[in-house]
ZANUBA-411338 format. One record per residue: chain; x, y, z of N, C-alpha, C, O in turn. Coordinates in steps of 0.05 Angstrom, whole numbers. Layout:
! residues N
   ch     n.xx     n.yy     n.zz    ca.xx    ca.yy    ca.zz     c.xx     c.yy     c.zz     o.xx     o.yy     o.zz
    A        X        Y        Z        X        Y        Z        X        Y        Z        X        Y        Z
...
This chain:
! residues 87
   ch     n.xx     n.yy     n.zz    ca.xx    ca.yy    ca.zz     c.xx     c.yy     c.zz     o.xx     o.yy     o.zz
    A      233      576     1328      216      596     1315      224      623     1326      227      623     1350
    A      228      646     1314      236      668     1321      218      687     1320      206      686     1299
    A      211      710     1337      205      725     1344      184      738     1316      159      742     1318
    A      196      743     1298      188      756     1277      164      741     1256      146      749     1241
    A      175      713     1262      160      694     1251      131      688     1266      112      679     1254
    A      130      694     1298      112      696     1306       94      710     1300       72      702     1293
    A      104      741     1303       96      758     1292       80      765     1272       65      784     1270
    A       85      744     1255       76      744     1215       52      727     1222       33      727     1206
    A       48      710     1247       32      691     1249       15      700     1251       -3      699     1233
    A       12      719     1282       -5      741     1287      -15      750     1273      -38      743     1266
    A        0      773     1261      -17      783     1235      -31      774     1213      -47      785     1198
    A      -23      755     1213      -45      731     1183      -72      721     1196      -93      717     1184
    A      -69      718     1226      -90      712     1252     -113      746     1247     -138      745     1244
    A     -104      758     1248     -115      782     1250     -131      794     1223     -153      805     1223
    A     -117      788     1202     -124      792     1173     -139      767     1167     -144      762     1143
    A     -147      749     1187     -170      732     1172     -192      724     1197     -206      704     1200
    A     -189      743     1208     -207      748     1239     -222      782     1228     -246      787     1229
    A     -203      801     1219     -211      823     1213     -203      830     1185     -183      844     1185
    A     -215      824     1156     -205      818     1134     -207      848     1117     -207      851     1093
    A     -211      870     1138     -211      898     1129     -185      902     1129     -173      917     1114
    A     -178      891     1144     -146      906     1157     -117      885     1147     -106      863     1149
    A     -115      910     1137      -78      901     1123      -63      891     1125      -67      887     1149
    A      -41      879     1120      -16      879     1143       -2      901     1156        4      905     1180
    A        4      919     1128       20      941     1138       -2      966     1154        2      990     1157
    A      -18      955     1158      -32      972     1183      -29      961     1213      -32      973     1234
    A      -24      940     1209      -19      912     1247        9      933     1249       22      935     1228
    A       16      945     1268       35      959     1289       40      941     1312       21      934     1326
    A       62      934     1315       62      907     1346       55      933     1373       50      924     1395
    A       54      958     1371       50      957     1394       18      966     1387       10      983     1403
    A        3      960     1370      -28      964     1370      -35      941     1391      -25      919     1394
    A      -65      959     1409      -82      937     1416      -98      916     1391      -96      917     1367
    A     -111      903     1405     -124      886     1372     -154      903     1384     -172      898     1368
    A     -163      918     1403     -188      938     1407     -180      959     1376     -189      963     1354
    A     -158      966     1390     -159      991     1362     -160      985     1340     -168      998     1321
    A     -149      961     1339     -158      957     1309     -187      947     1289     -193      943     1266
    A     -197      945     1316     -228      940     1315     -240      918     1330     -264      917     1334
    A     -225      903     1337     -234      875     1348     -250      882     1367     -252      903     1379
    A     -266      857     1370     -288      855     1396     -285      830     1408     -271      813     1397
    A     -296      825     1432     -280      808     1451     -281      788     1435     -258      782     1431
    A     -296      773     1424     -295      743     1407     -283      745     1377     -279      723     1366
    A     -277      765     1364     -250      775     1352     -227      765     1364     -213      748     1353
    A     -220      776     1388     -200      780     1397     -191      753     1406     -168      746     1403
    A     -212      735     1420     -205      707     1427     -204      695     1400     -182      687     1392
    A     -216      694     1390     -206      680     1354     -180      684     1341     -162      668     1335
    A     -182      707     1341     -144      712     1335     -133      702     1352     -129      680     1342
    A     -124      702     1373     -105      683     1396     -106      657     1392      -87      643     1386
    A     -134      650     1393     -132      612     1387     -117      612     1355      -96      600     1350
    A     -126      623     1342     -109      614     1312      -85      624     1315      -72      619     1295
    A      -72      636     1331      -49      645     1329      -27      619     1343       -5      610     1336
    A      -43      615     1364      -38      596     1382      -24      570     1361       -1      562     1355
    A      -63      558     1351      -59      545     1323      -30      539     1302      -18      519     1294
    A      -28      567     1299       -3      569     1279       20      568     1292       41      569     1279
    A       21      566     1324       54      562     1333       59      543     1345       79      537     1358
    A       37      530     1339       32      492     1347       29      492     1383       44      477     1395
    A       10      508     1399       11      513     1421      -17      507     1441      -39      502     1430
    A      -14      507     1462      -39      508     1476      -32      527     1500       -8      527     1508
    A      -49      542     1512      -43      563     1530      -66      572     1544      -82      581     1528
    A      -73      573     1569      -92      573     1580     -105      608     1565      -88      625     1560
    A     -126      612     1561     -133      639     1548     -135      658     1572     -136      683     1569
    A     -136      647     1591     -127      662     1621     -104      684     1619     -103      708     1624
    A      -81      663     1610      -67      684     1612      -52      700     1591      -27      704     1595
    A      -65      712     1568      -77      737     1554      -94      755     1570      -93      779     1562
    A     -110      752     1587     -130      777     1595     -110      799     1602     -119      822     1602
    A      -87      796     1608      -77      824     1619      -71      838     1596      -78      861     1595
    A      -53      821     1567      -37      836     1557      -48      855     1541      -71      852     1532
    A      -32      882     1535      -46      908     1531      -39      916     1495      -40      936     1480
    A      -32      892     1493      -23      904     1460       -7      874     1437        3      852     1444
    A      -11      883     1416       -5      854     1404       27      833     1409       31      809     1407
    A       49      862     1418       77      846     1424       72      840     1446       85      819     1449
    A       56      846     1471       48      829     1487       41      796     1477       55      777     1485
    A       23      792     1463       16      763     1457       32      752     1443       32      727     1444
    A       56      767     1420       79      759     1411       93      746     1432       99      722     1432
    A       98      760     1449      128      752     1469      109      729     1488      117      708     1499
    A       88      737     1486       76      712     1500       79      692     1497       85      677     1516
    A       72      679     1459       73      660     1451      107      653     1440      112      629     1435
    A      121      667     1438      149      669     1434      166      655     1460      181      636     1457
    A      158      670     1488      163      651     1511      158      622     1516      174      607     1526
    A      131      616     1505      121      590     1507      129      578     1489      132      554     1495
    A      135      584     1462      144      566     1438      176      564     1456      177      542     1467
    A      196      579     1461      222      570     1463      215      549     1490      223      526     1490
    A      203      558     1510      205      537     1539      196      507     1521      205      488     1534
    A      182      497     1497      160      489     1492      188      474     1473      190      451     1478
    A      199      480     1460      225      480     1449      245      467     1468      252      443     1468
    A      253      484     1483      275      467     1495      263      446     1514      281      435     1527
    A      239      438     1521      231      413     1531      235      385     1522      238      364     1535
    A      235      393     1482      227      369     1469      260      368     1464      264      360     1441
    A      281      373     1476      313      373     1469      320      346     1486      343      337     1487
């Protein structure tokens, strides 16, 4: 799965968590605050994002990241390690 495809994941996560907001308004380096989310927003989008990249990930470790390519490269790391396991 590549990078960009994550990406698309995210944003479909976000547009049906926050169904005001567009695609071409999601910027990877937006927080998901600015774009309006509130903390159980914000955990909803992650689990479905999660969801869509066939993943499990402790929600622990999201509290730091500061912006949406944060949780991209997050789940982008874990899908490839997650990837080359099942080789």
């Amino acid at each position: 799965m590549k990078f960009d495809q994550i990406f698309k994941i995210v944003q479909d996560s976000i547009m049906d968590v926050l169904p005001d907001i567009q695609r071409e308004e999601i910027n990877i380096e937006d927080s998901l605050s600015n774009l309006g989310a509130n903390s159980i927003d914000r955990m909803d989008i992650i689990i479905n994002s999660m969801e869509g990249v066939e993943l499990k990930i402790p929600l622990v470790e999201f509290g730091e990241l500061k912006n949406i390519k944060g949780i991209v490269s997050l789940l982008y790391d874990k899908k490839m390690k997650d990837t080359l396991m099942d080789e």
